[in-house]
VOGU-3710 file (C-alpha; in Angstrom, 3 decimals, decimal comma):
1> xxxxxxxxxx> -6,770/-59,424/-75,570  -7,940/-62,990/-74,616  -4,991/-64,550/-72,471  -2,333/-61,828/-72,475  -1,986/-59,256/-69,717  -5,988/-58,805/-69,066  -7,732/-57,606/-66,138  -9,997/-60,251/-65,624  -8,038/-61,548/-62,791  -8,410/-58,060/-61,269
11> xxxxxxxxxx> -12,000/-58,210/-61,626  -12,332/-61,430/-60,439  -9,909/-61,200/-57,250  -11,998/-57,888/-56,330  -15,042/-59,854/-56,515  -13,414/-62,116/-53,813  -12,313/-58,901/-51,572  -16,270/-58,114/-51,565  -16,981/-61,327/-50,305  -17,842/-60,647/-45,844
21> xxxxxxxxxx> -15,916/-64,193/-45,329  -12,963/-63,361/-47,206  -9,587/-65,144/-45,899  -6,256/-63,262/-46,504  -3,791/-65,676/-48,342  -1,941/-63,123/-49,826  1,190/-64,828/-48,857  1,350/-67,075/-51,357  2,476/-64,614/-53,515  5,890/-64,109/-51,722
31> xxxxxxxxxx> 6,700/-67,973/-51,957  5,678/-67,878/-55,654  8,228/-64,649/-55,990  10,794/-66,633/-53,932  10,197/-69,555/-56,219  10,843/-67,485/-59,393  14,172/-66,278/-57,965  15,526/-69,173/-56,988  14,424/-70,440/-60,392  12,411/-73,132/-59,241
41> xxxxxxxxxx> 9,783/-72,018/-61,972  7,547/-74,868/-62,803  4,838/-75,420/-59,553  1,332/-77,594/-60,062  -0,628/-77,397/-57,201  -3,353/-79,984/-57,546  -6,216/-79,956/-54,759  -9,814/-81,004/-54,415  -12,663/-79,117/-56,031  -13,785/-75,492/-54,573
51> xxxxxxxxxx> -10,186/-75,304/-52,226  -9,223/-72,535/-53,311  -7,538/-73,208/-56,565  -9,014/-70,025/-59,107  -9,266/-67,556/-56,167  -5,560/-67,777/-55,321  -4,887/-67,522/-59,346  -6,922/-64,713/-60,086  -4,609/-63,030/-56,648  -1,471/-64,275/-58,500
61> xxxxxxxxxx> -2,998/-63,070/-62,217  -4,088/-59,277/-60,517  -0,798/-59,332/-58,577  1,888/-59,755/-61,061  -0,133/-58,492/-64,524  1,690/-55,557/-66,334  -0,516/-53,062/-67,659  -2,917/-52,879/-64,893  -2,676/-51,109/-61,204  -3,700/-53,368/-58,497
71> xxxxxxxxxx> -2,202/-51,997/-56,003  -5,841/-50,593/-54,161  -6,527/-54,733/-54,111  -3,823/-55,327/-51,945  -3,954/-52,393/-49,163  -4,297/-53,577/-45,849  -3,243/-57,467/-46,881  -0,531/-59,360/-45,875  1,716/-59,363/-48,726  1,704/-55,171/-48,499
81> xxxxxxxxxx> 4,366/-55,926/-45,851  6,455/-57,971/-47,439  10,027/-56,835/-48,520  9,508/-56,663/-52,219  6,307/-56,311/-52,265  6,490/-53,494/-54,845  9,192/-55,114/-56,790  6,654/-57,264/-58,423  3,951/-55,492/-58,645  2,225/-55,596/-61,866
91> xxxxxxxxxx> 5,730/-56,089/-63,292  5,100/-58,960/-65,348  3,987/-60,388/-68,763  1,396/-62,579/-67,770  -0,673/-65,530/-69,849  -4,152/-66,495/-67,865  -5,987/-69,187/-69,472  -8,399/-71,024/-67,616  -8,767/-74,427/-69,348  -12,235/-75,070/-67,970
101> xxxxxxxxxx> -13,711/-72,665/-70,549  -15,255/-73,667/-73,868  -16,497/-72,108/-76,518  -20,050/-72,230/-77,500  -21,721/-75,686/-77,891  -18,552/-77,116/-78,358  -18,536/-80,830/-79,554  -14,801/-81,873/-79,931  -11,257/-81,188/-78,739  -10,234/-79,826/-81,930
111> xxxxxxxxxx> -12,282/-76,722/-80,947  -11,732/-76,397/-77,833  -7,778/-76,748/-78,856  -7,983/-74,677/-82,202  -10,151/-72,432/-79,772  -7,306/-71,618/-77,570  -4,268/-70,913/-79,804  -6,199/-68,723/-82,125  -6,770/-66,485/-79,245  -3,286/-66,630/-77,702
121> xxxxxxxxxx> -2,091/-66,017/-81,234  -3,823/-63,524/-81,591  -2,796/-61,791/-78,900  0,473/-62,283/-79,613  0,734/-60,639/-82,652  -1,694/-57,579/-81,561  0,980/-57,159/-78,449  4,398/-57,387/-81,166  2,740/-56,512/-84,106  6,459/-56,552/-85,887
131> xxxxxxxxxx> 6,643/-60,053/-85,534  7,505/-62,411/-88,608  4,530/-64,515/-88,569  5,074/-65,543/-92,304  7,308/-69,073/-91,081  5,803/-69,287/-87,397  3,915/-72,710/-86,945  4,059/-73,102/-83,288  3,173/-70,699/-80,359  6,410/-71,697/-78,888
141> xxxxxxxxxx> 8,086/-70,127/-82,212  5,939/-66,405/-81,688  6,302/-66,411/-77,910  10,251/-66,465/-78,315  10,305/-64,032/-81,280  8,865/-61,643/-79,183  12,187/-61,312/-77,178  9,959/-61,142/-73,298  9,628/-63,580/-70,662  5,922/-64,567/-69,560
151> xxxxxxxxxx> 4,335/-65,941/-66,092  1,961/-68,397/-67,157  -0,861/-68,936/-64,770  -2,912/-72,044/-65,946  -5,952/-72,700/-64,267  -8,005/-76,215/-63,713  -5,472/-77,668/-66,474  -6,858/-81,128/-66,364  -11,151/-79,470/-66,332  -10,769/-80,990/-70,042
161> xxxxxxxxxx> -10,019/-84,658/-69,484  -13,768/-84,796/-68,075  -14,993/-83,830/-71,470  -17,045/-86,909/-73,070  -16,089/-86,498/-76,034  -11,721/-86,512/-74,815  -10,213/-90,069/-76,877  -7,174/-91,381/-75,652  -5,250/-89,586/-78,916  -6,849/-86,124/-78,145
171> xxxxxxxxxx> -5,389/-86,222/-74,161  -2,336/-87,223/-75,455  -2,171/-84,153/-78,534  -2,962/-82,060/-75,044  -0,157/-83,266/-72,869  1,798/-82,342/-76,176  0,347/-79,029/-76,583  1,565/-78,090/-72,859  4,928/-79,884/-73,360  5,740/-77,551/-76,435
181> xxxxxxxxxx> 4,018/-74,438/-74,881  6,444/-74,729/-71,482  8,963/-77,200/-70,939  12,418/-75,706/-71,771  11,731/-72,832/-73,478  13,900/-69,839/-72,452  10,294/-67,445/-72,748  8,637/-68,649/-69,380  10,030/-66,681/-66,552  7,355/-68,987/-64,071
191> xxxxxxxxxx> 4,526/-71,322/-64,847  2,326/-72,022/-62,086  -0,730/-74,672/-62,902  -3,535/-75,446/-61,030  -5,792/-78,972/-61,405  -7,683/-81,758/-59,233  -5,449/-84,908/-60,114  -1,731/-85,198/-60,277  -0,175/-84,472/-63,536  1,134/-88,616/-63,438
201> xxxxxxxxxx> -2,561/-89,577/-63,364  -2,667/-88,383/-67,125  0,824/-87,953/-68,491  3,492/-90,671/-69,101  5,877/-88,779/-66,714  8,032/-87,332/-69,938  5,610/-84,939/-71,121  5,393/-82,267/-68,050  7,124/-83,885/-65,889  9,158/-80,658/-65,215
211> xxxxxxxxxx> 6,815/-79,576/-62,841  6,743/-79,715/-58,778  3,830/-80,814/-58,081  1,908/-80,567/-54,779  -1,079/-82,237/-53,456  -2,893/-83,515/-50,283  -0,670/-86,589/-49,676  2,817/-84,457/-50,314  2,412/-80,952/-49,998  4,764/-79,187/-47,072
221> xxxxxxxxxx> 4,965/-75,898/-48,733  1,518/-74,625/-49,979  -1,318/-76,520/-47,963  -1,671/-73,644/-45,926  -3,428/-71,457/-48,477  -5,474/-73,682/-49,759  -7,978/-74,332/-47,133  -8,894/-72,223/-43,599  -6,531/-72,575/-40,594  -8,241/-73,129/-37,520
231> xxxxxxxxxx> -7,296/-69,438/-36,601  -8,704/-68,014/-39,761  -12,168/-69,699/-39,187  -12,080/-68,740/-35,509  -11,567/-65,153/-36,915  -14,709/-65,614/-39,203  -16,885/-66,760/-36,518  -16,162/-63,997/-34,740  -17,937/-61,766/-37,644  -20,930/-64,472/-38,252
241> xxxxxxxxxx> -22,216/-65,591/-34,897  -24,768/-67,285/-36,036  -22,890/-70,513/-36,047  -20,586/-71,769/-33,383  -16,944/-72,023/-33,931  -17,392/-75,790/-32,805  -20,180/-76,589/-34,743  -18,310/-75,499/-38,132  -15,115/-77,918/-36,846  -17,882/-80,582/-36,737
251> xxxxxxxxxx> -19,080/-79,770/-40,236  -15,858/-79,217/-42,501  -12,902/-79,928/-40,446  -10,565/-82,569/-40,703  -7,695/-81,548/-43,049  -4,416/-80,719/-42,452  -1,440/-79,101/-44,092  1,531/-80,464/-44,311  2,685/-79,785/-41,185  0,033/-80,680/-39,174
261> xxxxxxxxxx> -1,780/-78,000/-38,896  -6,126/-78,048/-38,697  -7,223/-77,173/-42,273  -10,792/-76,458/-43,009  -13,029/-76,511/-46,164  -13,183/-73,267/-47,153  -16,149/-73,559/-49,757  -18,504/-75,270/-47,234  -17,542/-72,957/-44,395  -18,116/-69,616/-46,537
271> xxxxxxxxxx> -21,170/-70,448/-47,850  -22,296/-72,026/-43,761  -21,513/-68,868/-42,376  -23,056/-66,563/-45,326  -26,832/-68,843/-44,960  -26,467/-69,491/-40,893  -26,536/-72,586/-41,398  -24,638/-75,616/-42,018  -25,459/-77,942/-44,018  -23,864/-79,887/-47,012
281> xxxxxxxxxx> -22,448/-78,112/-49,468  -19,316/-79,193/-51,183  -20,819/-82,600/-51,601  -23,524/-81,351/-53,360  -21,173/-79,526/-55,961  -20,992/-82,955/-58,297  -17,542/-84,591/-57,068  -19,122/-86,574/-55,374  -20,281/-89,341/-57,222  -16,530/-89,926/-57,765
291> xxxxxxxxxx> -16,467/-91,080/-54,363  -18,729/-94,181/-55,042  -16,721/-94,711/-58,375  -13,298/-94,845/-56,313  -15,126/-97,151/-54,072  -16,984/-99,439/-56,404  -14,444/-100,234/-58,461  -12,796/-102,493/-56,055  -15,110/-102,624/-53,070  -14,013/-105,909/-52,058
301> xxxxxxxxxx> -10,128/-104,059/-51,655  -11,504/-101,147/-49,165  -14,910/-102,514/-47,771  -13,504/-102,969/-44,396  -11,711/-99,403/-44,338  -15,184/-98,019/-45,187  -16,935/-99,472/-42,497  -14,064/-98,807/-39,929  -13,827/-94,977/-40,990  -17,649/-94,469/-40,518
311> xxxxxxxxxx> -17,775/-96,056/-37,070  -15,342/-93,411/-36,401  -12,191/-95,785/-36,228  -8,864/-94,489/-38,046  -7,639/-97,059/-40,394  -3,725/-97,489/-40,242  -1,889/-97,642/-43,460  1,344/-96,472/-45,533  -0,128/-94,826/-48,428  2,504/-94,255/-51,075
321> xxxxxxxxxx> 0,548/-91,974/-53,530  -1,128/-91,799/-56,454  0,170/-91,650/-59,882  -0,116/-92,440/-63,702  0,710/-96,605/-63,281  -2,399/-96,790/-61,030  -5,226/-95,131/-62,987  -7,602/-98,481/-62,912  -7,658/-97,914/-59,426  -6,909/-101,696/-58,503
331> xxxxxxxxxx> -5,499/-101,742/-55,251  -6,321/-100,779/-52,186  -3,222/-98,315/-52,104  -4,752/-96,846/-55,398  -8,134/-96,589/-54,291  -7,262/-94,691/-50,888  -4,611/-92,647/-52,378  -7,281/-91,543/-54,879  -9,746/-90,485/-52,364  -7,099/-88,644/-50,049
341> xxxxxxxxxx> -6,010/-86,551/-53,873  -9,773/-85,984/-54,010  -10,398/-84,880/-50,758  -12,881/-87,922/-49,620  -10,638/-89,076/-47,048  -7,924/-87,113/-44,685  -4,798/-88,633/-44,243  -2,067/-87,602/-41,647  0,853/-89,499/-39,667  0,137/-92,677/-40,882
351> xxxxxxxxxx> -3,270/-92,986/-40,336  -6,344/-92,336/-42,610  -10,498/-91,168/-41,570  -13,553/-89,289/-42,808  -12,355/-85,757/-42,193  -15,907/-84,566/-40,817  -19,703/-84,443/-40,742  -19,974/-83,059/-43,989  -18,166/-86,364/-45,731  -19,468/-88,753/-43,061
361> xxxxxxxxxx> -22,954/-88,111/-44,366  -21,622/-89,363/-47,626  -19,904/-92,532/-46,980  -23,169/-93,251/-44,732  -24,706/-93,477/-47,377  -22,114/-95,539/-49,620  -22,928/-98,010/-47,380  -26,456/-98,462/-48,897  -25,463/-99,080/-51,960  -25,788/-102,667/-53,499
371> xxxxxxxxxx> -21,665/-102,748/-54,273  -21,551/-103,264/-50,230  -23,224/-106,310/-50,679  -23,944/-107,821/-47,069  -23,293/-104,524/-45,241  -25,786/-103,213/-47,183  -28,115/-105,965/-45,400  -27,431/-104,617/-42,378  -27,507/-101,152/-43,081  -31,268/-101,985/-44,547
381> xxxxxxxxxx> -32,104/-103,764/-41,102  -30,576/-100,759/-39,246  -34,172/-98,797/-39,095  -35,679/-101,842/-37,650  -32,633/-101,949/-35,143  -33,036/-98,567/-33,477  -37,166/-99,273/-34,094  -37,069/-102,338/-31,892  -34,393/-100,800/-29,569  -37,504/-97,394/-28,981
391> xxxxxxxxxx> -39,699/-100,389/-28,574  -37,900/-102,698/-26,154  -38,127/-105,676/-27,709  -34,912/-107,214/-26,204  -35,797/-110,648/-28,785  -35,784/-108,924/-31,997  -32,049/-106,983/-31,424  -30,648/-110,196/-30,148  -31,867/-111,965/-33,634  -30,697/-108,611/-35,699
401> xxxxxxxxxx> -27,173/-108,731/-33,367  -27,192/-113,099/-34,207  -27,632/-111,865/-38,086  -25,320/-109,632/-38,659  -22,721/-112,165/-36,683  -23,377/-114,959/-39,195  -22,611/-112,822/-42,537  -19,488/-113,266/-43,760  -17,663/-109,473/-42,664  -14,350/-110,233/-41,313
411> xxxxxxxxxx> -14,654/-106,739/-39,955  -17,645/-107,656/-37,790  -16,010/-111,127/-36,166  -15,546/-109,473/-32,625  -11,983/-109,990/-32,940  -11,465/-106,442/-30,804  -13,123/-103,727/-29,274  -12,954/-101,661/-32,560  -14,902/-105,158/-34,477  -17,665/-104,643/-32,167
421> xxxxxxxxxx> -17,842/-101,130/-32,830  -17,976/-101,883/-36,178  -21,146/-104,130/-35,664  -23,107/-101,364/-33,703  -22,927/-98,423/-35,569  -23,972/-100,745/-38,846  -27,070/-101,818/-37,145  -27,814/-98,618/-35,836  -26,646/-96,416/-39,163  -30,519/-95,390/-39,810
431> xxxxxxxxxx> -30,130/-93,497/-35,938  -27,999/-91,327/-37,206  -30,645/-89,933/-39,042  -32,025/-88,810/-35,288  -29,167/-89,017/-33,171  -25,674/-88,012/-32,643  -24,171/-91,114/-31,563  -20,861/-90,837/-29,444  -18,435/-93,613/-29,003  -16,141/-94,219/-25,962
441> xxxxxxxxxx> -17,636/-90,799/-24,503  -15,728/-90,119/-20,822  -18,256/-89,266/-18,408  -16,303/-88,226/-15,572  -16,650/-92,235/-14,269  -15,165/-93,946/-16,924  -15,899/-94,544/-20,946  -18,868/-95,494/-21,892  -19,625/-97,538/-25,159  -21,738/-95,662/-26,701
451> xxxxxxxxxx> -24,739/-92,540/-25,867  -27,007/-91,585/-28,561  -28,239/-87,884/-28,217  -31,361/-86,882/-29,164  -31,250/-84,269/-32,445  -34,543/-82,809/-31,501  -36,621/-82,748/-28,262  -39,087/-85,831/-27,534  -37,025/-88,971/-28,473  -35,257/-90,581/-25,400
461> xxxxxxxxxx> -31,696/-90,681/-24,680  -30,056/-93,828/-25,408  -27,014/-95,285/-23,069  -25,349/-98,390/-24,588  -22,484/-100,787/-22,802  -21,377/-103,877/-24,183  -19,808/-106,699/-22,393  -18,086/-110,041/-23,733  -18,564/-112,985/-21,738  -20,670/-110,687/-19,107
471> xxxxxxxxxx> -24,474/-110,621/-18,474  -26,729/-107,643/-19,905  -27,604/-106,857/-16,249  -23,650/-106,085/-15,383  -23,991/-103,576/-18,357  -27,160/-101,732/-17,133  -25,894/-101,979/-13,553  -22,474/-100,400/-14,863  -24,563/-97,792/-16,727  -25,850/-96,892/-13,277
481> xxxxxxxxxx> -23,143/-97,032/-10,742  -20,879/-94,670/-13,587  -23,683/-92,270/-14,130  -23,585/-92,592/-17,755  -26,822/-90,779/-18,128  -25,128/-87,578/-16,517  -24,725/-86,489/-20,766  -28,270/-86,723/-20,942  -29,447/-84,014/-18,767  -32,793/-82,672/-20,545
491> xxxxxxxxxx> -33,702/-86,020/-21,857  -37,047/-86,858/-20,358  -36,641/-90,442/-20,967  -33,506/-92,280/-21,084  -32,942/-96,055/-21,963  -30,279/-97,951/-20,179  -29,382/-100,580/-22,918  -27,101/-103,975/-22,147  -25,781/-106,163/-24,564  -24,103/-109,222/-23,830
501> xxxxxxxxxx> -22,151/-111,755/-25,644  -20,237/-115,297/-24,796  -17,805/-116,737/-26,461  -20,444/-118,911/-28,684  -20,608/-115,126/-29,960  -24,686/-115,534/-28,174  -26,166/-112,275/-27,936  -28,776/-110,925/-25,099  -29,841/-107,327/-24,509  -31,630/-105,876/-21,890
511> xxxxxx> -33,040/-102,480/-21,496  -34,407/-100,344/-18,366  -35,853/-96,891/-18,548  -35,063/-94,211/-16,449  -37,567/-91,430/-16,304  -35,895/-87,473/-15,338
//
């Protein structure tokens, strides 16, 4: 058997058990029950990369698979409890096929298609060997001779349309294939699919559009297995204390479910807490370069979001999703909608951000590329920035702070507090590199600007305090009579940095050095 009541979801959600930073989510199985019995039997749950996705499937796949006894996999979790638990339990025909497999050096749809319904045929017939295969032409056709009803589980469904060599006509013979497979046939007691993009990004709306799909912009019911919980992480930390609970929130944070709720990456935060380390890891796991593409293609749209986002200002906006009439990615609404579905962006309550260190270090570096036009200029001139600023030389960020004032960034016209932000952390993007730069930090005194802590011992501490139409030496003095520096206990050297601008948008700095 290929695709018809195998244990290789048994194997594979054992596998998982083994794994020290395991994460109980066996819950999901008792909404997926209640969903079959209220006959509510078509769910897509469509998520970023590495969520989640094939772990909860293989659960679902051992769970509910006839013919096998799982019931030693789920001792001890959470779904053991549940009322009908036992009901279920490997009660069910079920059909696992995980689209992302191909067959050997595969060239073309037709094999990877041709591929896939020789083996499910196959199995058919070896499972109801007195079928009439003599006038069957369609799957459909053997599936309802066979007189059962079948849970389909159909992992990374969409894994194909990445293919090269995928033409317009095959992705369409594919949405066709699925459509004839599922919709409205009396044989599928459940179908439950799993993919990156919405179903409307591919399909016409006709084709599967029998399916309730959930995804980061919409999903209420199932966000909370798909992802940690602040609670579950908290647990984990407790078993690896290498790493500090808060220095994982810093790293892979920033979700939420659909209620609210903290929701961590769980791919980056396993494999943290496993090396004692953190580090990035999902971005390195090839998505990624999506994020430039969803950026590039319309820069001009989202340029200013960017930059707000990465100096750590939420951008306000009613996005209204992201669907098959907006695969060109041409508006803005598109674009961010996109990168929310993706998991680039966070979005919550009407307001959108970078959801944590992990993805910060990624749009940083957006930034650089030649797309962002003039704030790439200033990005380039941002090592000079925080070189002069080590330096002192009060002339040269004055002429940098007079540049980057003249470009033509409506962004960066000092129209607010949050424009001026802006303006900073682009010329001083390359101190990231060596610093963690807070913004708006209270000190017990007040808020001040910004403080720039040193990564490693040896550099100096740096205190910054802006003020419009005020002098640089009402900054410093400011500095001072606050006690800014009180965050920089254990810096040796600390640098007490004013800048100053007038309403002929003039700049002067200023600098003193205070010695612990």
């Amino acid at each position: 058997m290929n695709y018809l009541n195998v244990k290789n979801s048994f194997v594979l959600f054992q596998d998982a058990l083994y794994n020290p930073a395991f994460v109980d989510k066996s819950l999901l199985i008792d909404e997926i029950t209640h969903q079959m019995q209220i006959r509510q039997k078509y769910i897509c749950i469509t998520k970023p990369r590495r969520f989640g996705k094939t772990t909860n499937a293989n659960m679902l796949g051992a769970y509910y698979t006839k013919g096998i006894d799982s019931s030693t996999l789920f001792q001890g979790l959470l779904i053991e409890k549940t009322e009908k638990y036992r009901q279920h339990l490997n009660q069910h025909n079920v059909i696992y096929i995980d689209f992302s497999r191909l067959p050997d050096d595969c060239e073309n749809y037709k094999e990877y298609i041709s591929n896939i319904k020789r083996k499910l045929r196959r199995d058919l017939i070896q499972a109801y060997p007195d079928s009439d295969t003599e006038d069957i032409s369609s799957l459909a056709d053997l599936l309802g001779q066979s007189g059962d009803s079948f849970i389909f589980i159909l992992d990374e469904w969409d894994s194909i349309f990445y293919r090269k060599f995928m033409t317009d006509e095959n992705k369409e013979d594919y949405l066709l294939f699925l459509k004839g497979l599922l919709k409205d046939q009396p044989y599928v007691e459940f179908a439950y699919m799993t993919g990156v993009l919405p179903i409307a990004k591919y399909s016409s709306g006709s084709e599967l559009n029998m399916f309730a799909e959930y995804n980061f912009m919409n999903d209420q019911k199932f966000s909370r297995y798909f992802g940690f919980t602040e609670e579950e992480v908290r647990e984990l930390c407790r078993k690896f204390p290498d790493i500090s609970f808060e220095e994982i929130k810093e790293w892979y944070d920033g979700y939420y479910t659909g209620r609210g709720e903290s929701l961590f990456n769980p791919r980056s935060v396993c494999l943290a807490l496993n090396d004692g380390v953190c580090q990035s890891y999902w971005t390195q796991t090839g998505p990624m370069s999506e994020i430039a593409d969803c950026i590039e293609h319309n820069v001009d749209e989202i340029r200013d979001d960017v930059v707000q986002m990465v100096s750590g200002i939420p951008v306000e906006v009613q996005l209204q999703g992201y669907s098959a009439t907006e695969q060109q990615l041409n508006t803005r609404d598109e674009i961010l909608s996109a990168m929310v579905v993706y998991g680039f962006l966070t979005y919550w309550d009407g307001t959108l951000r970078i959801p944590n260190k992990e993805l910060m270090l990624k749009f940083q570096s957006v930034l650089s590329r030649d797309s962002f036009g003039e704030v790439k200029k200033i990005v380039d001139r941002s090592k000079e920035m925080l070189e002069a600023t080590l330096n002192k030389d009060t002339e040269k960020m004055a002429e940098i702070l007079e540049y980057v004032h003249d470009l033509e960034i409506p962004v960066l016209k000092y129209n607010d507090e949050n424009s001026l932000a802006c303006v900073v952390t682009l010329c001083y993007l390359y101190a990231r590199n060596y610093y963690r730069i807070e913004r708006e930090l209270h000190t017990g005194k007040g808020y001040c600007d910004f403080i720039f802590f040193p990564k490693r011992n040896g550099r100096p501490g740096i205190i910054l305090e802006l003020k419009k139409g005020g002098s640089c030496d009402r900054a410093v003095r400011q500095i001072k009579e606050k006690n800014y520096a009180q965050k920089l206990k254990g810096c040796q050297e600390i640098l007490l940095v004013g800048i100053s601008y007038d309403e002929k948008k003039r700049h002067k700095c200023q600098i003193e050095t205070v010695i612990e």
